[in-house]
N, CA and C atoms as a LAMMPS dump frame, in Angstrom:
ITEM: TIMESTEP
0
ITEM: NUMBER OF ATOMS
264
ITEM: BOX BOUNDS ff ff ff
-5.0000000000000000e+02 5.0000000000000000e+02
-5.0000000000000000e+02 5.0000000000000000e+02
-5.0000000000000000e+02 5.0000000000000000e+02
ITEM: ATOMS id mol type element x y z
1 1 1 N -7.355 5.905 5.46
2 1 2 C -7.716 4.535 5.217
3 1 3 C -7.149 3.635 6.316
4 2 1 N -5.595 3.82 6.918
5 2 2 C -5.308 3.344 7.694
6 2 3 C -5.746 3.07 8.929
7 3 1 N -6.485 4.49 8.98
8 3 2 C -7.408 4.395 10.668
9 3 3 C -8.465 3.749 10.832
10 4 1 N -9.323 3.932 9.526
11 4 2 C -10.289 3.103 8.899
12 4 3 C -10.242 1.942 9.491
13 5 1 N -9.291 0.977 9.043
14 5 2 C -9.154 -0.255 9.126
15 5 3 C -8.495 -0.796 10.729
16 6 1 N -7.72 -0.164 11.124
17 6 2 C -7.544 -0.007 13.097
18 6 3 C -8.784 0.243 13.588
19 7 1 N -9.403 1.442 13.078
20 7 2 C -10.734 1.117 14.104
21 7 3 C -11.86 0.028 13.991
22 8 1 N -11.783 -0.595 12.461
23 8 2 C -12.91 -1.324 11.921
24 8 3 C -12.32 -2.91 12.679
25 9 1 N -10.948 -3.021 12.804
26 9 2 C -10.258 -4.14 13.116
27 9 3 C -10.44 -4.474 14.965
28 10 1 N -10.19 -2.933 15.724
29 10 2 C -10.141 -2.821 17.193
30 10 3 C -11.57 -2.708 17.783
31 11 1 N -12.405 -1.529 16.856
32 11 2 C -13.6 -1.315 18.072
33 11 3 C -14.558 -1.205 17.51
34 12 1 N -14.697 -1.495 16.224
35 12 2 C -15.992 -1.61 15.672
36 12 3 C -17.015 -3.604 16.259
37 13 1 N -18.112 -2.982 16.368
38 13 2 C -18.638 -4.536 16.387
39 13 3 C -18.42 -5.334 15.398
40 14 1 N -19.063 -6.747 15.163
41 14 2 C -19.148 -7.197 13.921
42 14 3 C -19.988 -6.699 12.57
43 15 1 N -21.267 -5.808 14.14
44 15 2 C -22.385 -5.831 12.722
45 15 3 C -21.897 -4.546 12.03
46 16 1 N -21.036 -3.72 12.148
47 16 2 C -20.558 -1.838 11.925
48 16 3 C -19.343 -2.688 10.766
49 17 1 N -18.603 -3.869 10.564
50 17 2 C -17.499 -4.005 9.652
51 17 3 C -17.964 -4.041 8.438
52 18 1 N -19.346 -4.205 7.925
53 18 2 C -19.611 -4.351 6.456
54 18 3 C -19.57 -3.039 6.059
55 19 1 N -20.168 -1.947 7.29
56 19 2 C -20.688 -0.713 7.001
57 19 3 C -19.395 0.172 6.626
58 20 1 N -18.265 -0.416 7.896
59 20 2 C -16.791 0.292 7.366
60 20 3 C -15.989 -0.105 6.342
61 21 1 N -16.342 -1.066 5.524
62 21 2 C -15.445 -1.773 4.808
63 21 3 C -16.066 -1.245 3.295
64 22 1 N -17.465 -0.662 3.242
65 22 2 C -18.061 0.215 2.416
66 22 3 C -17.204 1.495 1.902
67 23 1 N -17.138 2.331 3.755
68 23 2 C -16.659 3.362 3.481
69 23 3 C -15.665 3.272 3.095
70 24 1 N -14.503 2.517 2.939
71 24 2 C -13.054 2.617 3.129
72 24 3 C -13.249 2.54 1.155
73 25 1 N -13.528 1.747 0.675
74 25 2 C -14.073 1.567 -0.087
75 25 3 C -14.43 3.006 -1.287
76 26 1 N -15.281 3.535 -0.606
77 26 2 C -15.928 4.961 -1.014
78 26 3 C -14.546 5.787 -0.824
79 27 1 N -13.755 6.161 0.225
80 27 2 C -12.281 6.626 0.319
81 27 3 C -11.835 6.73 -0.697
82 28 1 N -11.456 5.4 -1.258
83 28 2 C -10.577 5.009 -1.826
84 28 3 C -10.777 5.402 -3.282
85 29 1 N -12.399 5.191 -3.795
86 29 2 C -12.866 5.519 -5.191
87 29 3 C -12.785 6.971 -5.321
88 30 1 N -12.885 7.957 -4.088
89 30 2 C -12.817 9.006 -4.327
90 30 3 C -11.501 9.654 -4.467
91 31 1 N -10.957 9.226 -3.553
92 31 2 C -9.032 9.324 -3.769
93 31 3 C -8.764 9.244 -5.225
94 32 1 N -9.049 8.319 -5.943
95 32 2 C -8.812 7.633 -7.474
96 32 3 C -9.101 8.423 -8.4
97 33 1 N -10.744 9.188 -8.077
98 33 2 C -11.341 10.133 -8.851
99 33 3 C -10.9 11.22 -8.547
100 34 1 N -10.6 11.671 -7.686
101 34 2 C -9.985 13.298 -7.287
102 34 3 C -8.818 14.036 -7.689
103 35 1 N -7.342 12.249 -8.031
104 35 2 C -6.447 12.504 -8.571
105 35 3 C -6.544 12.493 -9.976
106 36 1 N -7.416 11.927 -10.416
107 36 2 C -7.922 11.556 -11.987
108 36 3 C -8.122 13.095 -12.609
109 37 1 N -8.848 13.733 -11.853
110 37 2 C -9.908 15.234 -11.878
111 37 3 C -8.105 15.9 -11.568
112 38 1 N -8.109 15.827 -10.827
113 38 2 C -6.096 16.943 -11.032
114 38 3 C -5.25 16.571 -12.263
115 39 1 N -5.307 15.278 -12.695
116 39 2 C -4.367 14.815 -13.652
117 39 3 C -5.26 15.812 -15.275
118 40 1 N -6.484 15.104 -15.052
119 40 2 C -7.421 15.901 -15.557
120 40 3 C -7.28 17.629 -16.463
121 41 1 N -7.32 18.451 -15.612
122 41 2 C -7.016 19.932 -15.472
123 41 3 C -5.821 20.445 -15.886
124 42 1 N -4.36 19.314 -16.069
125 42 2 C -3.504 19.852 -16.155
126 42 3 C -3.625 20.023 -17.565
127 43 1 N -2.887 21.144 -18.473
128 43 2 C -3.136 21.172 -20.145
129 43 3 C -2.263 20.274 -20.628
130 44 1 N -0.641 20.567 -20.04
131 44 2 C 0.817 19.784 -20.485
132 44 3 C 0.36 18.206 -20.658
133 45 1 N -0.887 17.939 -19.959
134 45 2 C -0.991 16.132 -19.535
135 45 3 C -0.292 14.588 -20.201
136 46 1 N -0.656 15.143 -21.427
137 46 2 C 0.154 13.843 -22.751
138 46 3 C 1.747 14.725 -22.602
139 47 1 N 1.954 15.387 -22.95
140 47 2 C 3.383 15.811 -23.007
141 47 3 C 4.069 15.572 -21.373
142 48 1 N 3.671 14.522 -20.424
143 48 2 C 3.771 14.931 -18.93
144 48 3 C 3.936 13.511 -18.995
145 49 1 N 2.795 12.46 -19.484
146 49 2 C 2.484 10.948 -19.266
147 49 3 C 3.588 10.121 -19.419
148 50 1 N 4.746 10.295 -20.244
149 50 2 C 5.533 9.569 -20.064
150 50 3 C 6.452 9.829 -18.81
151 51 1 N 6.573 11.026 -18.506
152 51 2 C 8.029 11.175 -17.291
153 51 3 C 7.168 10.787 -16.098
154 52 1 N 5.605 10.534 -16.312
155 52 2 C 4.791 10.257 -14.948
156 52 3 C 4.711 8.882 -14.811
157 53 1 N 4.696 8.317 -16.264
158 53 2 C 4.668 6.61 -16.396
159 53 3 C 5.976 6.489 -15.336
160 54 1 N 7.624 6.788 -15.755
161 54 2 C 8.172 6.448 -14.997
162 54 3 C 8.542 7.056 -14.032
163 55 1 N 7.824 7.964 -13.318
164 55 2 C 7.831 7.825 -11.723
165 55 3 C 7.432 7.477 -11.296
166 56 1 N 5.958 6.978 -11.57
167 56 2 C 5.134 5.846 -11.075
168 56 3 C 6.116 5.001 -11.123
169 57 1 N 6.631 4.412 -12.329
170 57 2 C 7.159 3.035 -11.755
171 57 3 C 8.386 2.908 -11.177
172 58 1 N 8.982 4.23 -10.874
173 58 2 C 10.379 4.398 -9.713
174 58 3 C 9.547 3.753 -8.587
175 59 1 N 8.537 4.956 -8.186
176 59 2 C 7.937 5.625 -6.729
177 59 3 C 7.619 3.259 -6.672
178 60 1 N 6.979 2.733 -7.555
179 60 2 C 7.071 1.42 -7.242
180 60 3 C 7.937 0.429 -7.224
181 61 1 N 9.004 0.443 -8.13
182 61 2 C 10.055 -0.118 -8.103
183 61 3 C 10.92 -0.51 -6.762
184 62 1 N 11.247 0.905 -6.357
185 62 2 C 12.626 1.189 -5.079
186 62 3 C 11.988 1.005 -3.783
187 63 1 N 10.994 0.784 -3.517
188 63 2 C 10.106 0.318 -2.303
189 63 3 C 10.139 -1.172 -2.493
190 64 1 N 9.456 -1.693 -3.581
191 64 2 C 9.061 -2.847 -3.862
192 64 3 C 10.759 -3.735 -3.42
193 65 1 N 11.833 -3.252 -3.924
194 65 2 C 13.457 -4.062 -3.786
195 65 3 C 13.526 -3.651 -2.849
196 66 1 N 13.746 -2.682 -2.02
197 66 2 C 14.199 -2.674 -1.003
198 66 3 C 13.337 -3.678 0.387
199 67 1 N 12.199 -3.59 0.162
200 67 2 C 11.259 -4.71 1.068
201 67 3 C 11.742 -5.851 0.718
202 68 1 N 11.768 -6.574 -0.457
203 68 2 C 12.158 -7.932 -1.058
204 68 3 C 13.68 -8.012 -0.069
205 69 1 N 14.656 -6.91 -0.362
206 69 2 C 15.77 -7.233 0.389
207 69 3 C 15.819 -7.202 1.647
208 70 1 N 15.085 -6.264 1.826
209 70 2 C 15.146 -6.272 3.498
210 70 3 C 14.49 -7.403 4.502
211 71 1 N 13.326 -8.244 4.154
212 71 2 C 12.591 -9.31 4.159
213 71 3 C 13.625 -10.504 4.104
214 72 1 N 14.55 -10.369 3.341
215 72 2 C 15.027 -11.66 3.175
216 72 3 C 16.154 -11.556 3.88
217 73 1 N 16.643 -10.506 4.548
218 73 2 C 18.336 -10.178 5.313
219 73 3 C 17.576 -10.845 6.63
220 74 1 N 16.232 -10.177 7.132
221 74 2 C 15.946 -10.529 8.262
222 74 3 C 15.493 -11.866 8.411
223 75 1 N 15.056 -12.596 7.297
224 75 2 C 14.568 -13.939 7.085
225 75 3 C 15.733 -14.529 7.304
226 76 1 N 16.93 -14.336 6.73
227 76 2 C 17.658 -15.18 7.143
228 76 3 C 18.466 -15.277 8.278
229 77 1 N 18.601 -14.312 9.014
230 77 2 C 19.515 -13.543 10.311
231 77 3 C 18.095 -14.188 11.387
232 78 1 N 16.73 -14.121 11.256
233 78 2 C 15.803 -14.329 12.576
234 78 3 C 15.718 -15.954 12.35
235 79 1 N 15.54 -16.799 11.079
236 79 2 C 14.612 -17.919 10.673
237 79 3 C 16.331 -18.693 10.619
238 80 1 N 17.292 -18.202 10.364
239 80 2 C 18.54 -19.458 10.55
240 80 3 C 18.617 -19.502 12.301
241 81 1 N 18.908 -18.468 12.853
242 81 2 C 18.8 -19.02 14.559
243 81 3 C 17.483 -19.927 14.932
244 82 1 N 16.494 -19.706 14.395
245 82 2 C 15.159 -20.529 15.123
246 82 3 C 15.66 -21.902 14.372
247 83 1 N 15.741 -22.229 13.107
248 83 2 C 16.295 -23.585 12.991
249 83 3 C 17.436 -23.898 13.453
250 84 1 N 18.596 -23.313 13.962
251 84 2 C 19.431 -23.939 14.55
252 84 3 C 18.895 -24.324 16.18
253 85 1 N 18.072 -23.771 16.935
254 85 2 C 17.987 -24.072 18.088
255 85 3 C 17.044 -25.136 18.112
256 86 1 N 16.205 -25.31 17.049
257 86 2 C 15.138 -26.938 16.556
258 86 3 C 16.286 -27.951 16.691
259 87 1 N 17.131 -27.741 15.766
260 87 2 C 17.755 -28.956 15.745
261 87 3 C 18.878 -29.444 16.971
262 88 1 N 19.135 -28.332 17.892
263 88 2 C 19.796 -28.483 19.201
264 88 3 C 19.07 -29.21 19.407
């Protein structure tokens, strides 16, 4: 998907971005359905859904804080020097 969107962004024309923004699109629904179809197949699945509920929401959690923190160490370490040299 990532390349998808580098090439649709770098070297696609204008008139080829509706056509890639389709596919990425189609990617993505199939990604959704493919893991659905594995989750699917497994028998254990309900006896599985809760320890999967929360790794899903680890695998989202500990990314999600660590960006928030890390965003804001550099926000304040890059964005306090640029206002101090405004007000020089």
């Amino acid at each position: 998907m990532c390349i998808g969107i580098c090439i649709g962004n770098k070297f696609l024309s204008p008139k080829y971005k509706k056509a890639n923004e389709i596919f990425q699109i189609m990617c993505t629904l199939s990604l959704i359905f493919s893991m659905g179809v594995m989750l699917g197949q497994d028998d254990n699945f309900f006896d599985k859904l809760f320890t999967l509920g929360w790794e899903s929401f680890l695998f989202f959690l500990v990314p999600s804080v660590c960006s928030v923190i890390l965003v804001f160490i550099l926000t304040k370490r890059f964005m306090d020097d640029k206002r101090k040299k405004e007000k020089d």
